[in-house]
N, C-alpha and C positions, 0 to 999 in steps of 0.2 A: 327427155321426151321432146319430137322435134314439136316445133311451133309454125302456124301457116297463118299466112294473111293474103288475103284475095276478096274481088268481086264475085258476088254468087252471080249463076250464069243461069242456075235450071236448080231446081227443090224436086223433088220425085217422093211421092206420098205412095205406096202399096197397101191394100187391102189384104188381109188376107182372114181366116176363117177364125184367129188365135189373135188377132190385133193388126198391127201395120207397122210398117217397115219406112225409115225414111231415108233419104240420103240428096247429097248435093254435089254441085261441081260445083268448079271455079275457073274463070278467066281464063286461057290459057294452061287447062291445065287440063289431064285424060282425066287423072284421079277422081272412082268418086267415093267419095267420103260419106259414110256411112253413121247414122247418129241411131240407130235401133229404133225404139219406138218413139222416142221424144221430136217432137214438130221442133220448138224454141221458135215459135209465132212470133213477129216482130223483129226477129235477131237475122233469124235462115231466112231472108226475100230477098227474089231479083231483084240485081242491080245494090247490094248494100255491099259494100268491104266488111269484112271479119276477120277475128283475128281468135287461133284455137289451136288446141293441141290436141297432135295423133298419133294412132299406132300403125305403122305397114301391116295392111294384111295379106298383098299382093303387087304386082307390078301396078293392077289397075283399080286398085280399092282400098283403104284405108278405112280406119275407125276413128269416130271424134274421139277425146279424151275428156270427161269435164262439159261445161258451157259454151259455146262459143260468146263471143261477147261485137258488140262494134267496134271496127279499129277506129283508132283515138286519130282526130284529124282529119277519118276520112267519110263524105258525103255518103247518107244513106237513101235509101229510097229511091232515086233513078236519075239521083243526078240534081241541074240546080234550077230546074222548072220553078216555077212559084208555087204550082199543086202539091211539089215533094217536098218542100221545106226551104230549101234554097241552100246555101254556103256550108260549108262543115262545120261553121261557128254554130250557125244555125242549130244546127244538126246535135252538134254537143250540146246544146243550153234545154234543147227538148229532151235527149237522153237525160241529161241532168235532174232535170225537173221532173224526170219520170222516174228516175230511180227515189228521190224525195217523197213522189207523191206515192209511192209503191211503200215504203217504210212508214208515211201517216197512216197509208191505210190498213197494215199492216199491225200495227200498235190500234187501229182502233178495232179491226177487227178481233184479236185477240184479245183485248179489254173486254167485248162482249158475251166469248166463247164460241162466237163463229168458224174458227179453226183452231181444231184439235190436232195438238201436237203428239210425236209418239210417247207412250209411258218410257222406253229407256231412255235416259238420261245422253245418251251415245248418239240417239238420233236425232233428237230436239233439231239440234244446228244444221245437220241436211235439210231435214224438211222448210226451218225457216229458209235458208239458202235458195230451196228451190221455190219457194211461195215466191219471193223476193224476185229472182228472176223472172217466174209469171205474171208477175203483176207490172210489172219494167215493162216488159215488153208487150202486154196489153196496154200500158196506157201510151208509152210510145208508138203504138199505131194506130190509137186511139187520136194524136196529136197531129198524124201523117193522113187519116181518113175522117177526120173529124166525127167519129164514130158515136159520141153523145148525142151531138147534136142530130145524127140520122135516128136514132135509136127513141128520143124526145120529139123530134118533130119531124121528123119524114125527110127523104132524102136530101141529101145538101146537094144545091146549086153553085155550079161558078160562074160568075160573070166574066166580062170580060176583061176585067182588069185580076181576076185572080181572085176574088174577093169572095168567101162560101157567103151562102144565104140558104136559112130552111124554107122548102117549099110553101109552109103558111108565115113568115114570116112578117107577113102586114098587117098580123095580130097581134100587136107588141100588149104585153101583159105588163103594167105597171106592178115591179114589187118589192114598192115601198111600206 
């Protein structure tokens, strides 16, 4: 099966009456690559390299195979702005730390019976697989949009030098 690695260039979302449709390009390329219902939030945004495997379906459209995942090394978010993360190093140490924080929470969720996996034994390992993915890539945009902190305190500020700040921010809560 071949394998593709590119900058996304355009995500295209359809609605339709039975669910929605999604599909992507890539840099230089006509192809688009077509992922069925699954978004892959975090993973599929402009401006990120990826790297995933597909089937031809046509001259001008292809199917994903699988996840796409980020290509290793390469800059996601839009580049090396302060706002987007900065360096690729960068970049991998947040992916990293998000697929960690994705498996904590993972294990504690399932410690409490929060997520129910399926009764055959045959699917356990997809469904983890795919929790695992969405939690990866919710908290890695989570890391790229500082999305806690908007969510706890109201939108985040950037100064000038790059630095977020929450809008009430000059309520510092001792919690000691």
């Amino acid at each position: 099966m071949p394998t593709k690695t590119g900058k996304v260039t355009n995500v295209y979302v359809k609605e339709f009456d039975d669910g929605k449709s999604v599909s992507f390009r890539l840099a230089g390329d006509e192809k688009f690559y077509r992922c069925g219902k699954k978004r892959f939030e975090g993973i599929l945004e402009k401006g990120n390299t990826v790297e995933f495997e597909y089937t031809s379906i046509n001259d001008s459209a292809a199917k994903l195979v699988g996840t796409p995942k980020l290509a290793a090394g390469k800059p996601a978010g839009g580049g090396g702005s302060a706002s987007s993360g900065g360096s690729s190093t960068s970049n991998d140490i947040h992916y990293q730390s998000s697929r960690k924080d994705a498996v904590e929470f993972l294990k504690a969720a399932l410690s409490v019976g929060a997520i129910k996996l399926p009764a055959k034994e045959s699917g356990k390992l997809e469904a983890l697989e795919k929790a695992l993915d969405h939690y990866t890539a919710a908290f890695y945009a989570d890391v790229e949009t500082k999305g806690a902190v908007a969510r706890t305190k109201g939108p985040v500020k950037t100064d000038d030098d790059g630095e977020a700040e929450a809008e009430d921010a000059g309520e510092e809560e001792d919690e000691e």
